[in-house]
C-alpha positions as CSV (number, residue, x, y, z in Angstrom):
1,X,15.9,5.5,9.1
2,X,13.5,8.4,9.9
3,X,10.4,8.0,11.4
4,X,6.8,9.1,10.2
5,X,6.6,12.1,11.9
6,X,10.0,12.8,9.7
7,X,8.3,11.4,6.9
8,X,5.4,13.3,7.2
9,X,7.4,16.6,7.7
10,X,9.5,15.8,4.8
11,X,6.8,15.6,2.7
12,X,5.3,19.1,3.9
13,X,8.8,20.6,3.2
14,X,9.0,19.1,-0.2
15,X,5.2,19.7,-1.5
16,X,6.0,23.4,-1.5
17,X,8.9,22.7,-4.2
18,X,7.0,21.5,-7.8
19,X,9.1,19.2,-9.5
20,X,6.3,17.5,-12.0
21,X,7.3,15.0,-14.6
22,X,5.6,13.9,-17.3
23,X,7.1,10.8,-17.7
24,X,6.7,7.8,-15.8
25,X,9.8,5.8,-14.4
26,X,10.3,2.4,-12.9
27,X,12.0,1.4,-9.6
28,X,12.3,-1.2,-7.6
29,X,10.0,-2.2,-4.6
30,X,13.2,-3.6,-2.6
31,X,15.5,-0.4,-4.3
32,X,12.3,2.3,-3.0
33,X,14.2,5.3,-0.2
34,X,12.0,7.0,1.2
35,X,12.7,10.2,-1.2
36,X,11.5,7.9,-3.7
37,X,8.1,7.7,-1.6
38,X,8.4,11.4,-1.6
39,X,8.9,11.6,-5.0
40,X,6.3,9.4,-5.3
41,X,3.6,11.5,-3.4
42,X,4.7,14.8,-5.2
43,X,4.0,13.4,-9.0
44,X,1.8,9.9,-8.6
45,X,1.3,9.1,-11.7
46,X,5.2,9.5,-12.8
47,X,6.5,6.7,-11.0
48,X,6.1,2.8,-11.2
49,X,7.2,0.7,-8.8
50,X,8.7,-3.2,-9.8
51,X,7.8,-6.2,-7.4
52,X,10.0,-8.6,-8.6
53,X,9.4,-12.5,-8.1
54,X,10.8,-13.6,-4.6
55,X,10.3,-10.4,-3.0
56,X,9.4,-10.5,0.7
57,X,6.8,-8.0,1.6
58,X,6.4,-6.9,5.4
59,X,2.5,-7.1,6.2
60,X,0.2,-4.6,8.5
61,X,-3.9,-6.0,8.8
62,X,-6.1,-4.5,9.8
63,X,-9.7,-5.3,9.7
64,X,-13.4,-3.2,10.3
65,X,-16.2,-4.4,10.9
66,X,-19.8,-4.3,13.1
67,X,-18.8,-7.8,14.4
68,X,-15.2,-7.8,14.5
69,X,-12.2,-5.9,14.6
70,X,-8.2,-6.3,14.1
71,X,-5.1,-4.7,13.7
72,X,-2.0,-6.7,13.9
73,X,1.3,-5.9,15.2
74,X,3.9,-4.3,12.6
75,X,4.4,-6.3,10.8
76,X,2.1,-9.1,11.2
77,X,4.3,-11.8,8.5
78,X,5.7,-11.7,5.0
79,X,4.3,-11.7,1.8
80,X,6.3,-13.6,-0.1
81,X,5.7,-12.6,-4.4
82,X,5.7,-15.4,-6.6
83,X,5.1,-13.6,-9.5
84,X,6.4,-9.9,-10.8
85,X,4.0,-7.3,-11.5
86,X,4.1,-3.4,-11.2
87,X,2.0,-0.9,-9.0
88,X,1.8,2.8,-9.6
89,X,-0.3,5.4,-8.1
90,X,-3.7,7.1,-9.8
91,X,-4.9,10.3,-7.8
92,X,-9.1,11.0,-7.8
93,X,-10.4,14.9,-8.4
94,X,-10.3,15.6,-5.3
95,X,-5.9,15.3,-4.7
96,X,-4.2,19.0,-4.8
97,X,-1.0,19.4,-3.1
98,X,-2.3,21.9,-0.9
99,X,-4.6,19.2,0.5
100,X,-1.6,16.6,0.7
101,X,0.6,19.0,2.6
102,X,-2.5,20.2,5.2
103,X,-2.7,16.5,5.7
104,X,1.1,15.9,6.3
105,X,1.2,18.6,8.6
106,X,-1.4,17.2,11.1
107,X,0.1,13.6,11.4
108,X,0.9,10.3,10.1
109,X,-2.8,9.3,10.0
110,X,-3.9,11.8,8.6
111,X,-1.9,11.7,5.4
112,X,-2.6,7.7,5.0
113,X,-6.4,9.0,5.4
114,X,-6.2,11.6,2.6
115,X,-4.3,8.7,0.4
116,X,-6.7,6.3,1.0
117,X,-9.5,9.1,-0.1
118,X,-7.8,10.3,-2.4
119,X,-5.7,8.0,-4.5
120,X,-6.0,4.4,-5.3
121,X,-3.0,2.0,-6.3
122,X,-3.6,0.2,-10.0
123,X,-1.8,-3.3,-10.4
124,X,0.0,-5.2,-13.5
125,X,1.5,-7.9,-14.7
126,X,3.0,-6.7,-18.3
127,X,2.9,-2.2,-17.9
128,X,-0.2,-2.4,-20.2
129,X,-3.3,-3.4,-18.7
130,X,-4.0,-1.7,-15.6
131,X,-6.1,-2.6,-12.7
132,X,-7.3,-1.5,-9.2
133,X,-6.7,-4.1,-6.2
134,X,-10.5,-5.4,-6.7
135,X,-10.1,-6.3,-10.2
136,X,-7.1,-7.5,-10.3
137,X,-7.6,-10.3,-7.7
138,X,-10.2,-12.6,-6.6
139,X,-10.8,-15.2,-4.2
140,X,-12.4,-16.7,-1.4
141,X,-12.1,-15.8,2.2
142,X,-12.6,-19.4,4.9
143,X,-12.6,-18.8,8.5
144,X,-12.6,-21.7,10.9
145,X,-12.5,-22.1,14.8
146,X,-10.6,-24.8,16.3
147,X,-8.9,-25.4,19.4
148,X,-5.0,-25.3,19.0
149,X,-3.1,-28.7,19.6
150,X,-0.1,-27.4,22.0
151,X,-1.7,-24.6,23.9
152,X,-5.3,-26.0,23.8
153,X,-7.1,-22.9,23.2
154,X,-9.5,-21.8,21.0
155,X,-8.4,-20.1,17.7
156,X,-9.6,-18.1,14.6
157,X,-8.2,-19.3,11.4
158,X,-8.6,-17.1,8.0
159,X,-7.4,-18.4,4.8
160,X,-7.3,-16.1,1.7
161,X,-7.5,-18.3,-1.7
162,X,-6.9,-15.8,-4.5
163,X,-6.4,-15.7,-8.1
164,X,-5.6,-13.5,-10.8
165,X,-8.8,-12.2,-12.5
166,X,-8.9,-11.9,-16.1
């Protein structure tokens, strides 16, 4: 498997060659190479990408904040999907290849920056309605502090409770 930095230079290569399509396609999450994730970030909005049901999704966290702050080791657990749905890319005014390709070029980080800027994934459960992550799901975040029963220390507990909004 290549690394990022292959990745990333890759993608530099392959943002100078336009190869646009108007229509979208589906693949599978657990079928995805990483040309498709090239493919991908030439042409976002031609490509769909299928979770199916049983799926086991490798998980990164990280979280900001004034108080507190995490980033887990890769990955951190599994997602495990209960339910099928689709996720495709949707790119804001300010994406351009030229920008996508300066950002490969610097590093790894820098190209998840510029994605996180400057596109946004949209969720669905049926290829019709499409949502972004915060309208798609809701829920409740509980944090306790206990102390563990086998090592006796003390320990942070989060517990996501989420739901499908209508």
């Amino acid at each position: 498997m290549k690394s990022l930095s292959t990745i990333a230079l890759s993608l530099s290569l392959l943002t100078n060659i336009p190869s646009y399509s108007s229509e979208e396609h589906t693949i599978l999450f657990q079928e995805m190479t990483e040309e498709d994730l090239l493919d991908l970030l030439q042409d976002p909005s031609s490509t769909i990408i299928k979770i199916d049901e049983g799926t086991n999704l490798p998980i990164k966290l990280t979280i900001n904040s004034p108080v507190i702050a995490f980033e887990s080791a890769s990955p951190l657990g599994t997602l495990i999907v209960k339910e099928p749905f689709y996720v495709k890319m949707e790119t804001f005014e300010g994406f351009s290849h030229e920008a996508l390709e300066e950002a490969a070029d610097l590093s790894i980080d820098s190209l998840k920056e510029f994605l996180m800027k400057n596109t946004q994934l949209l969720f669905s459960l049926d290829q019709i309605t499409w949502k972004n992550f915060e309208s798609f799901l809701g829920g409740n975040l509980q944090a306790n502090i206990f102390v563990e029963e086998d090592s006796k220390q003390p320990m942070a507990e989060f517990l996501f409770d989420l739901y499908f909004k209508p």
